[in-house]
C-alpha positions in Angstrom: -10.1 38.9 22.1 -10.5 41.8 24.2 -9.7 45.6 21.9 -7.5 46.5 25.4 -4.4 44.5 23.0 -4.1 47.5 22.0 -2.6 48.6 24.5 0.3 46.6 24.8 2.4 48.8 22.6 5.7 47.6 23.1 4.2 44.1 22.3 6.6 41.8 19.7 5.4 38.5 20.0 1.7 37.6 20.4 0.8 33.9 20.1 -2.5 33.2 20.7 -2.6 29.6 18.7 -4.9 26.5 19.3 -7.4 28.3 21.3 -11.1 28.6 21.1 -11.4 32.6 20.8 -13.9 33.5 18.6 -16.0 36.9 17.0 -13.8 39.3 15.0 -10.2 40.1 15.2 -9.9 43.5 16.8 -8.9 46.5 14.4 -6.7 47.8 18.2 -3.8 45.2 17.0 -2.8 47.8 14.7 -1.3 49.9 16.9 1.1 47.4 17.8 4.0 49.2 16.0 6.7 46.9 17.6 4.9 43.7 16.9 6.8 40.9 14.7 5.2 37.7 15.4 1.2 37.3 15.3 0.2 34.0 14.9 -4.1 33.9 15.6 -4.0 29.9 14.2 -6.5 27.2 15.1 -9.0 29.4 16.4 -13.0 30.4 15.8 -11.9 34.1 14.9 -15.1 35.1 12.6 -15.4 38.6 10.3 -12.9 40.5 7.5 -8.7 40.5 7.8 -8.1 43.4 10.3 -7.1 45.8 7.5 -5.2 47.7 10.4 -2.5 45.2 10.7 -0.5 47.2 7.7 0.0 49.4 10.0 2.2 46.7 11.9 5.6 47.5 9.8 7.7 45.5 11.5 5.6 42.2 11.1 8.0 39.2 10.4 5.4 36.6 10.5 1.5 36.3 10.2 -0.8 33.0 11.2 -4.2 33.3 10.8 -4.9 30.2 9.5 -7.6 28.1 10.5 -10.6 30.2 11.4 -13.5 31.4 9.8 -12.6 34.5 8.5 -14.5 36.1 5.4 -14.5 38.8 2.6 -11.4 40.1 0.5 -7.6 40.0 1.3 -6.9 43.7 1.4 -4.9 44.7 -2.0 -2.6 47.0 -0.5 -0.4 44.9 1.7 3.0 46.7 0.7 3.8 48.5 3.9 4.4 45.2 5.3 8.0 45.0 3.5 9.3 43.2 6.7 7.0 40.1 6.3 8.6 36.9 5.9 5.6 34.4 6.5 2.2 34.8 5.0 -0.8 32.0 6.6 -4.4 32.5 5.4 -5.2 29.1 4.7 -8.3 27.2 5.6 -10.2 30.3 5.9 -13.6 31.6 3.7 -11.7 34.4 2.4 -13.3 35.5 -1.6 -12.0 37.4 -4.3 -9.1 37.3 -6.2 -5.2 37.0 -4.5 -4.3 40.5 -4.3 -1.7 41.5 -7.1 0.2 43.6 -4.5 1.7 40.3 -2.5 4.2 40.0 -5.3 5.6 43.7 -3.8 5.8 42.0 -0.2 9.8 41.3 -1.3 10.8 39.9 2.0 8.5 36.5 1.7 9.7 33.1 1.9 6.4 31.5 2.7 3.2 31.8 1.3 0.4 29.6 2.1 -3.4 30.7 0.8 -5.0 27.6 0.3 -8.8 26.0 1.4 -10.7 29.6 0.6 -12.6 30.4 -1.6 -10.6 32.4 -3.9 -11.3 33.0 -7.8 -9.7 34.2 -10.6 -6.3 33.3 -11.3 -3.0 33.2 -10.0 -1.3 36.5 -10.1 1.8 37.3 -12.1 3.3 39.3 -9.6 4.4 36.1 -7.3 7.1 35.7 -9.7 8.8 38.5 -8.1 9.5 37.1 -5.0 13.1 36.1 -5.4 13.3 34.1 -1.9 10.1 32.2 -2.0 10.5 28.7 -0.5 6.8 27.7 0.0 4.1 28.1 -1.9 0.5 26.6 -1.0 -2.6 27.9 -3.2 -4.0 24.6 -3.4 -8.0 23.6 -3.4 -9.1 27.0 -3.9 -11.1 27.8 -6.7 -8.6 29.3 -9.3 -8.5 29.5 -13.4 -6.2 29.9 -15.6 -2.5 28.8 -16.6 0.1 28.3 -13.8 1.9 32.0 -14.4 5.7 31.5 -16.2 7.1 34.1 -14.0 6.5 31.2 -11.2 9.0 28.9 -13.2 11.6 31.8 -12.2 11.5 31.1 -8.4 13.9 28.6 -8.5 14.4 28.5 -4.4 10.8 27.3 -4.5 11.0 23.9 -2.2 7.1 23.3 -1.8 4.2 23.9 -4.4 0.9 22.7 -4.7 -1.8 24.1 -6.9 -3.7 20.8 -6.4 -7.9 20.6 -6.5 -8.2 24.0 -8.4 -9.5 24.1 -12.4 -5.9 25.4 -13.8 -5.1 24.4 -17.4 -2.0 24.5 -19.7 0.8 22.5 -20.1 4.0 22.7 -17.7 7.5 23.6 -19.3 9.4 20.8 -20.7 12.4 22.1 -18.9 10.6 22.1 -15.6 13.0 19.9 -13.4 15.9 22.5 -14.8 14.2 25.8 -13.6 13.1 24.6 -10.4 15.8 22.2 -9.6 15.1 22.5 -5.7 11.7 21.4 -5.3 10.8 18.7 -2.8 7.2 18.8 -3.3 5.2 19.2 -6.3 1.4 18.7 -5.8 -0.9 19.2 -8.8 -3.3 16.7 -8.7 -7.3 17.5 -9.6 -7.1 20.3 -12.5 -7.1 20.4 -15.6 -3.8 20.5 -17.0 -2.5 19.0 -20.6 0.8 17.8 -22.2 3.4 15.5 -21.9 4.4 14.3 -18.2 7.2 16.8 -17.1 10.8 13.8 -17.7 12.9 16.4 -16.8 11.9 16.3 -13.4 14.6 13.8 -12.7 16.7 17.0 -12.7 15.1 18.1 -8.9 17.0 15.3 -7.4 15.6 16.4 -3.8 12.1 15.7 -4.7 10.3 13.7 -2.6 6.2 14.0 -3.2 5.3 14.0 -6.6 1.5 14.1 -7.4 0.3 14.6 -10.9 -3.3 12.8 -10.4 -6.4 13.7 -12.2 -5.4 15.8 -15.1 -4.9 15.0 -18.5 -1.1 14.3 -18.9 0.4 12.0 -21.6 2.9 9.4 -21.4 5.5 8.1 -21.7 6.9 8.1 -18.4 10.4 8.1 -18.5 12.1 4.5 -17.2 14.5 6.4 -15.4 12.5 8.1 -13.0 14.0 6.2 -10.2 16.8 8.6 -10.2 14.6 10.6 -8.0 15.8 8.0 -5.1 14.5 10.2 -2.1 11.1 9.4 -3.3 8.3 9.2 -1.0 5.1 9.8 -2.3 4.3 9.5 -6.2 0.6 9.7 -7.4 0.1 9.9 -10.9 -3.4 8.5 -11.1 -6.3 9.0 -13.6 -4.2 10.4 -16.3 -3.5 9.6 -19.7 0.1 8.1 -19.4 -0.5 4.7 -21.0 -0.7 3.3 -24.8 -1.8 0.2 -23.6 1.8 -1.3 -25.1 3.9 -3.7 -23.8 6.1 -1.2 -22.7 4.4 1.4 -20.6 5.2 0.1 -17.5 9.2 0.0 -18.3 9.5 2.7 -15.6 8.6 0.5 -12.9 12.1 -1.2 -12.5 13.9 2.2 -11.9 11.6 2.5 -8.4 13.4 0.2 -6.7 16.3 2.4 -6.4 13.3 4.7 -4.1 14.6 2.8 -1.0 12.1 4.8 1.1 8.5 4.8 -1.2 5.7 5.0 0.8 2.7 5.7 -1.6 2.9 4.7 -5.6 -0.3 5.4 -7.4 -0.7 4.7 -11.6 -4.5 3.7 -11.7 -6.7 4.9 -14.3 -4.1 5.7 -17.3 -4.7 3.0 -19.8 -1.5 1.4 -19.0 -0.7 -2.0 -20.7 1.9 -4.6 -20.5 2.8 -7.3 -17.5 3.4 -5.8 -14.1 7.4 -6.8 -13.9 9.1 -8.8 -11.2 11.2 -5.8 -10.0 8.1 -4.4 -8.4 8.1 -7.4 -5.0 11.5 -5.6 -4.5 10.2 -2.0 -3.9 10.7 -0.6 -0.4 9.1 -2.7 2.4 7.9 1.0 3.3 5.3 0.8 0.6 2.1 1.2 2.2 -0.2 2.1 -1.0 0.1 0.3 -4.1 -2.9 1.6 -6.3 -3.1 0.3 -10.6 -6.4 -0.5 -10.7 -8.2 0.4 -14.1 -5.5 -0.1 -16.4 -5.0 -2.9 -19.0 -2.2 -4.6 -17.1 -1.9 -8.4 -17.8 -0.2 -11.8 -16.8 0.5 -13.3 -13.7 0.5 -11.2 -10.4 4.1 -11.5 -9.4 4.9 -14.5 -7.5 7.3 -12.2 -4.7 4.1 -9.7 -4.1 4.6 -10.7 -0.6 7.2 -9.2 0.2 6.1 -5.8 0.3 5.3 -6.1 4.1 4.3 -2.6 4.7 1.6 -2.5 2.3 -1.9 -1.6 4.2 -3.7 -0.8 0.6 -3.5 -3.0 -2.6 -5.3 -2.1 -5.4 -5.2 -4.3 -8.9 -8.5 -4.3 -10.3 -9.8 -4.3 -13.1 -7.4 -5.0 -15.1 -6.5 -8.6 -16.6 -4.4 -10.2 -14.9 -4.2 -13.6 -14.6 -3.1 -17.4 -13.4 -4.0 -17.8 -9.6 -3.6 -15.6 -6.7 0.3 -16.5 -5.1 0.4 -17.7 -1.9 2.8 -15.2 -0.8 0.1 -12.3 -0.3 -0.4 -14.5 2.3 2.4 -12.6 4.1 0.6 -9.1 3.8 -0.1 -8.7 7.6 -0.4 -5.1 7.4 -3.2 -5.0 4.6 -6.1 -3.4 5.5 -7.7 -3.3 1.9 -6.8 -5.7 -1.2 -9.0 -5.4 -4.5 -8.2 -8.0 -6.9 -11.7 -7.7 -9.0 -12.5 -7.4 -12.5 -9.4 -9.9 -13.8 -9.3 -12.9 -15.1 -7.7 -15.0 -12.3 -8.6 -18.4 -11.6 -7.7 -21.4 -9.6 -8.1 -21.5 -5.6 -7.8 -19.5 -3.2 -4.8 -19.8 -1.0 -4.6 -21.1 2.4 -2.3 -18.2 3.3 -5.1 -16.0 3.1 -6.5 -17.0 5.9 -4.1 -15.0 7.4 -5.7 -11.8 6.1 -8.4 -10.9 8.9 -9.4 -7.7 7.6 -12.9 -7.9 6.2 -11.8 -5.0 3.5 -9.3 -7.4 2.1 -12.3 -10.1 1.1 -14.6 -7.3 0.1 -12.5 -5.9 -2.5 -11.8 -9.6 -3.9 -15.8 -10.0 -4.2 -15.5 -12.7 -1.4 -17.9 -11.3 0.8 -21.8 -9.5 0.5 
């Protein structure tokens, strides 16, 4: 990008998205006084944020996400009091999150995530009162989710997922953020008892928990959530291996538009209920592998239509396989391994001609 931008003082919108520009963003952009939209996204921009763009005091909203650029954040962002919309994601940006966003009072939307930030998640977000969106997810963070962050309750979106934070989350967690639609946590290193009273944030919709170290139980009304789309609660600890553990199950039906339901890898015991062949025929992902799930694989399995990946293995189920998973047109993968099914394998299957569907059943070399 050519310095001359500079020049352009009475500039207020610059959009120079999806583009292939490249080398360093010029320091000139901060004489653009008047400017209120910059969005630099989806480009090859290379070198250190252009520290001059504090000088921009009537910015409203800042893309730079999706280029290569490097080095620290600058800590003193706080003469952009206008800024509404913060992008730095998928960047190489290091260091910590500079303290001084939380004095940036005017943000709704924050989204750091995919650099290579350390440290821990500052305090000082918790004073953004009108925060909607907040993405600090696979960066390289420590420590405990800060409580002032449980005070933002017009937070919509989180995710902290694929960082190493630990702690517990508040019991009352679906109370003090009772508008969140997304919630991704998944891949850190968090503790405690999975978060019930999240059947309080009756707008949620994506729900992952996976790869930490909560405890059960899960509570069997969690179908209240009914605008459910996405739930991943794999490789936890949420089973006891009782006859119980899987008493939640039934309450999904009521999720009329589930697309992904994930519970592998939590020690769960007990039979996989009927209730489950009447789940949403939107259901594209039904992962339980690597529990201790047993008895007969539901006879009505085939009518979840939409699945495209079925995962049961090892686990130990058994009986034979029904003939109505015969009707899984859409599956693309089907791992039925590790059980203890017997008897033949149904002509129906025939009708399954992806080769990922055999694999997984140890049918095919």
């Amino acid at each position: 990008m050519s310095p001359a931008v500079g020049n352009l003082t009475g500039l207020q919108v610059l959009n120079l998205g999806d583009n292939d520009f490249n080398g360093e963003i010029p320091e000139e952009l901060g004489r653009l006084t008047a400017l209120r939209i910059l969005n630099l996204s989806n480009n090859a921009f290379s070198g250190p944020f252009p520290a001059n763009l504090t000088r921009c005091r009537a910015l409203e909203y800042l893309d730079l996400n999706t280029n290569g650029l490097v080095g620290e954040v600058p800590d003193e962002l706080a003469p952009l009091s206008k800024l509404d919309t913060l992008y730095l994601f998928v960047n190489n940006f290091t260091g910590t999150i500079p303290p001084s966003i939380g004095n940036l009072s005017s943000l709704t939307v924050i989204g750091l995530g995919r650099n290579g930030f350390q440290g821990r998640i500052p305090e000082e977000i918790g004073r953004l009162k009108n925060l909607t969106f907040l993405q600090v997810g696979d960066t390289n963070l420590t420590g405990e989710i800060p409580e002032s962050i449980y005070n933002l309750s017009s937070l919509t979106f989180i995710t902290f997922a694929g960082n190493q934070i630990h702690g517990t989350l508040p019991l009352q967690l679906g109370h003090l953020l009772p508008n969140l639609e997304t919630l991704y946590l998944g891949g850190n290193l968090l503790t405690g008892p999975f978060p019930n009273s999240l059947i309080n944030a009756s707008a949620l919709q994506n729900l992952d928990l996976a790869y930490n170290n909560f405890t059960g139980p899960v509570w069997s009304d969690l179908g209240r959530l009914g605008g459910l789309l996405w739930l991943n609660l794999n490789g936890n600890r949420l089973g006891t291996g009782r006859p119980d553990d899987l008493d939640f199950l039934p309450s999904l039906v009521n999720c009329t538009g589930l697309q992904t339901l994930g519970i592998d890898t939590n020690g769960f015991g007990g039979t996989l209920p009927d209730s489950v062949t009447n789940f949403s025929t939107q259901l594209s992902m039904f992962l339980m592998g690597g529990n201790h799930i047993h008895g007969p694989i539901p006879p009505g399995i085939g009518n979840l239509v939409g699945l495209t990946a079925l995962d049961m293995s090892s686990n130990m189920f058994g009986g034979s396989i029904p003939a109505s998973i015969g009707q899984l047109q859409s599956l693309q993968f089907l791992s039925l391994s590790g059980n203890r099914i017997s008897g033949a394998i149904p002509e129906s299957m025939g009708n399954l001609t992806v080769r990922d569907a055999l694999m997984g059943m140890g049918l095919m070399k």
